[in-house]
Structure formats: C-alpha cells, structure tokens
C-alpha positions as CSV (number, residue, x, y, z in Angstrom):
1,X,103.0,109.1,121.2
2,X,101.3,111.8,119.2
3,X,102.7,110.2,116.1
4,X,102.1,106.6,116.9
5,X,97.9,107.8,117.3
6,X,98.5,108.8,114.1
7,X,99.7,106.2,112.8
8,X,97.3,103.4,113.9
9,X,94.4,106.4,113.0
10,X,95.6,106.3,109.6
11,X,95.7,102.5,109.0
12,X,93.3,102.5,106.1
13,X,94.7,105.2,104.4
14,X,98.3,104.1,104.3
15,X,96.9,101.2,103.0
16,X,95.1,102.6,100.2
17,X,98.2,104.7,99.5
18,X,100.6,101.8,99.4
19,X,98.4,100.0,97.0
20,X,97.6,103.1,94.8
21,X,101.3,104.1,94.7
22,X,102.3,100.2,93.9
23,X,99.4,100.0,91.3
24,X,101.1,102.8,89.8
25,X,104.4,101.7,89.6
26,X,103.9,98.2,88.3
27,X,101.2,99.9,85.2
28,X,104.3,102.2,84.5
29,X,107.2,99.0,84.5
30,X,104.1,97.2,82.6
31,X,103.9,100.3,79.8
32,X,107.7,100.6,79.2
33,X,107.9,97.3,78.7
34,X,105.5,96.9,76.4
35,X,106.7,99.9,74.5
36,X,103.8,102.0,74.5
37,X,104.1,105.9,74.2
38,X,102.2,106.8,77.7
39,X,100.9,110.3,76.7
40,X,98.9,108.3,74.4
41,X,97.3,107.1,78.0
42,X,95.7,110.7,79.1
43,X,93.7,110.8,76.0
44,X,92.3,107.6,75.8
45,X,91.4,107.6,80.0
46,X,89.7,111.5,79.0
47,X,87.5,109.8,76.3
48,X,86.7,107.1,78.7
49,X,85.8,108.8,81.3
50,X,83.8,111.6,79.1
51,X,81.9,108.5,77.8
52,X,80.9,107.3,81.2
53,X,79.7,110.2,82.8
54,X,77.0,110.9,79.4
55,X,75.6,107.2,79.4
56,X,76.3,106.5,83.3
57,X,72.6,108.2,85.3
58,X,70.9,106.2,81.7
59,X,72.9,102.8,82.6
60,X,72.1,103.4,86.5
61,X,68.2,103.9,86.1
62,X,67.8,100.8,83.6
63,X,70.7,98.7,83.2
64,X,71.3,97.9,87.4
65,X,69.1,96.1,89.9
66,X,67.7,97.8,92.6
67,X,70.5,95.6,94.9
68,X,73.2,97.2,92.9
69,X,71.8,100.3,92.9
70,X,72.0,100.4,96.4
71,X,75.5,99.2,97.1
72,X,76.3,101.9,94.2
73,X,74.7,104.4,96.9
74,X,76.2,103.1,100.0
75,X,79.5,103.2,98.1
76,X,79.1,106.8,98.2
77,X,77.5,107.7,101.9
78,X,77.7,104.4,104.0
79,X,75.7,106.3,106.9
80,X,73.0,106.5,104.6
81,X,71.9,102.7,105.6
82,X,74.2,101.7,108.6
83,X,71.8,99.0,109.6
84,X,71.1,97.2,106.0
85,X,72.9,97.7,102.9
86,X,76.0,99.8,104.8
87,X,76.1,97.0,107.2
88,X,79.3,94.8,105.7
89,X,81.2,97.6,104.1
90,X,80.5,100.1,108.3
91,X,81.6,96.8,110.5
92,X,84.5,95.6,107.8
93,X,86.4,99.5,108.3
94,X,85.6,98.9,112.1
95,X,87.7,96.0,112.0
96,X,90.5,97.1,110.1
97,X,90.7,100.5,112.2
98,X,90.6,98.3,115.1
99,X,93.7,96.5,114.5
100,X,96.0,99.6,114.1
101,X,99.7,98.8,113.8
102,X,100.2,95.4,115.0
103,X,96.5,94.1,115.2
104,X,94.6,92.4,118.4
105,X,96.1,88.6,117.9
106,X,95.5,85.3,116.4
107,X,91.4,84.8,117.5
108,X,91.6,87.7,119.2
109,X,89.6,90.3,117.3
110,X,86.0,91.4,118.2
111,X,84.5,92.3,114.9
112,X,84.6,88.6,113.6
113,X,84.5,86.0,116.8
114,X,81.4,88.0,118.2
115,X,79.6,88.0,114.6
116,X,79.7,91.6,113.5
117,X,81.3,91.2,110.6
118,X,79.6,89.1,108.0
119,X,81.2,86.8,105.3
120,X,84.3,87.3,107.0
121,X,85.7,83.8,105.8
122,X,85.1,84.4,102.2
123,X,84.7,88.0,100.9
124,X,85.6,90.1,104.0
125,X,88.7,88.0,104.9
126,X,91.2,90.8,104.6
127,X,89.3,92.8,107.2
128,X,90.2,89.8,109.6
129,X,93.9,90.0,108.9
130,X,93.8,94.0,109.6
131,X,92.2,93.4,112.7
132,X,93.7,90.7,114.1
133,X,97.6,91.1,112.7
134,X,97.6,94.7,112.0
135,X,98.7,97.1,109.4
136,X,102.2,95.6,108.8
137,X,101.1,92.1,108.3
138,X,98.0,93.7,105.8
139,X,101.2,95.7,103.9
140,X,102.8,92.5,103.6
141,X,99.7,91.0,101.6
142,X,99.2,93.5,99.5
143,X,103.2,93.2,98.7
144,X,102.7,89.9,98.0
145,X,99.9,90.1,95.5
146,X,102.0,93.2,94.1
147,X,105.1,90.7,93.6
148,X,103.0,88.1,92.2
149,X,101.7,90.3,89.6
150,X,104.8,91.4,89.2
151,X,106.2,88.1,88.3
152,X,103.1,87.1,86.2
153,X,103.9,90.0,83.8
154,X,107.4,89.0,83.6
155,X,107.1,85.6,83.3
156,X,104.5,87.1,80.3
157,X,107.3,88.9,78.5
158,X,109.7,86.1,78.5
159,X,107.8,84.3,76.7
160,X,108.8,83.1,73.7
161,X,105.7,83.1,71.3
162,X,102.4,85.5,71.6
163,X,100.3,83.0,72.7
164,X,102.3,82.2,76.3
165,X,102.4,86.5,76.2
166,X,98.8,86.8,76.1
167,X,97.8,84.3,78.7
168,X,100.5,85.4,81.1
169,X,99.2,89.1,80.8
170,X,96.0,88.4,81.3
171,X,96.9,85.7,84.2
172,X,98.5,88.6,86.0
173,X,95.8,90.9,85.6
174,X,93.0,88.8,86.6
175,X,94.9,88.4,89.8
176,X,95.4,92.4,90.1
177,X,91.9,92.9,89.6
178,X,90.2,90.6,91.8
179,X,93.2,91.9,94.7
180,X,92.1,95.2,93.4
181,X,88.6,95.0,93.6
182,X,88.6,92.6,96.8
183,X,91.2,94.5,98.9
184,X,89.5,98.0,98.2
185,X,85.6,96.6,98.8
186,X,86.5,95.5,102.9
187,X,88.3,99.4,103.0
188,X,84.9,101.0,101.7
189,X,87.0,102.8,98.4
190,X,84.7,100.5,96.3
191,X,81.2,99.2,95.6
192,X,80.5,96.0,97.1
193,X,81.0,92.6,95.4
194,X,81.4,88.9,95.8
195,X,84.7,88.5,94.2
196,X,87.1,86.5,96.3
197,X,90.5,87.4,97.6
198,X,93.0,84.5,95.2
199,X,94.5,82.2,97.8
200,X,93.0,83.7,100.8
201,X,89.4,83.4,100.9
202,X,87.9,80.2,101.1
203,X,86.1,78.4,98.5
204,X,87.3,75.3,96.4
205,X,86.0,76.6,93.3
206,X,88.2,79.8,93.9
207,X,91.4,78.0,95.1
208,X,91.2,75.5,92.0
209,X,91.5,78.3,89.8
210,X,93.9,80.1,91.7
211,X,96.1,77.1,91.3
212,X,95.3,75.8,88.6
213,X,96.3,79.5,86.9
214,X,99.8,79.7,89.2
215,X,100.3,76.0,87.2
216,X,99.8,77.6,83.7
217,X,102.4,80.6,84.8
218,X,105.1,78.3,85.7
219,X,104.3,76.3,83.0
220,X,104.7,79.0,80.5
221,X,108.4,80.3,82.2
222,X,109.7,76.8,82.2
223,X,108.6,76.8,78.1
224,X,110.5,79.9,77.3
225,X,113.3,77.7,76.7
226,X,112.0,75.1,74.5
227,X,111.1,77.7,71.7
C-alpha cells in the first residue's frame, strides 16, 4: 500500500526520469553513430554553459519582455504568482498528480471539464492525458515520441546522399525538441511556451506540418534504394 502512495506520489518524477534517461540514451546511439569522440562533448557543454551564465543577467534585463521575464521567474518559484503568471504551469502539475497510476477516465478528470486548466486542447494537452489515463498511458507517449525519433535518425543514416542525412536529422530533432520542450513545460521543469505537442495538440497549421514532415521521412527511407 505504502509503495503504491509512492508510486502515484511520484508520477511526475518518473516521468521526468524516463524521459531524461531515454533523452540520454538515444543522444548516446545518435553520437556513436555518427562517429564522434564524446569526451569532445564535456568541453564544448563547459564553454557553453560558461558563456551563458557571463552574458545571461545582461540578456535577461534587455534582450526579454517583461512577459518572458516573468514566466523566466515563475519557472523558478511558481508560488511566487499562483493566481497570474503561475496559474497554467500550478493547475497543469495538479492535473497530472491527480491522475496517479491509472488516471480518472475518459471525461472524467476535474482539472480540465470544470475549467481550471487553461489551453488544455492545444499547449497543456499532455496534462489531460496524465490526468485522465494515468502515468502508464503518459509513459507510453513519451515512448512513442522516443521511437519516432528513434526512427527519424535511422531513417537519417540510411540515407544514401548528405542531403536526405541532413533533413532526416534535423526532421528528428525538431520533433525531439518541440516533445522536449512541450512535455517538460505542463511538468513545470521548464519555462512556459506556446510550442505544440506534434500529433497531439490541436491546430491545422501544427498537424500539416507534422505530416507533411512524417511524408518527407518516409520519402527519404523509401529513396535509400534508388541511389
């Protein structure tokens, strides 16, 4: 009993860890395949990261808005404006908490059918699957979009000649990065934005693309054998 508390308690984290540890993974297939030495990494991420911390209070003062800024601060301390700013990113890990294991059912949850949480058809849409299917069903999207950019990279290294290489590793990592960004914003591990969730939230504009960049991958594996 004491362990199944636990375990719906900790919904949000073994999310995070599940994407963080499959993140990891598919950047380490991505590296070996590509040959590239990856102690060469540590010192390039250490310049990086040196650079952004000397030009980052200089960029914060002048180069944001004052809405950025404030997502930027409710990022860090979402108590600090439960009521505006914190609102979204407070009700959005309500609603994933809420749905522990195995979620509250189809049109069942609270958060979204009574209003709380905002957006919740377009950016906030993966904090109506935690609620209302639960954890698993969540783990099995994330798995998806993992296998997907999986398959994009693949598909990338087949190819044939540099150009169908390029476009397939940058297919797949657009998708990562909007999951990325998307998936983490509605769990409150990063700054709120409006990028969609691919195939999931709704929008034509967003689903055109989508699609219309699955059509170029498939396109580009079925070409590996004409070259």
């Amino acid at each position: 009993n004491l362990l199944y508390q636990g375990l719906q308690g900790g919904m949000p984290s073994l999310i995070l860890l599940s994407a963080v540890c499959g993140s990891v993974l598919l950047i380490w297939w991505l590296l070996t395949r590509l040959r590239i030495f990856i102690p060469l990494i540590f010192p390039l991420v250490l310049i990086g990261l040196i650079v952004v911390a000397s030009i980052g209070s200089t960029f914060f003062e002048r180069g944001l808005k004052e809405y950025q800024r404030k997502r930027l601060i409710v990022f860090l301390n979402p108590d600090i404006d439960p009521l505006g700013a914190g609102y979204n990113i407070t009700q959005s890990e309500i609603a994933i908490g809420s749905g522990r294991l195995f979620g509250k059912g189809y049109l069942s949850s609270t958060q979204s059918r009574l209003g709380f949480l905002p957006e919740q058809h377009t950016d906030f849409i993966f904090s109506v699957i935690g609620e209302e299917f639960g954890f698993f069903f969540s783990f099995a999207v994330l798995l998806i979009y993992l296998l997907f950019v999986w398959r994009a990279f693949v598909i990338a290294h087949e190819s044939r000649d540099r150009f169908g290489t390029l476009v397939g590793g940058g297919i797949g990592c657009m998708f990562a990065f909007y999951g990325v960004i998307n998936i983490g914003m509605v769990m409150g591990i990063m700054p709120v934005t409006g990028l969609p969730l691919p195939f999931v939230s709704y929008g034509g504009s967003s689903l055109v693309a989508s699609l219309m960049a699955a059509g170029v991958l498939s396109s580009i594996h079925i070409r590996r054998f004409t070259h």
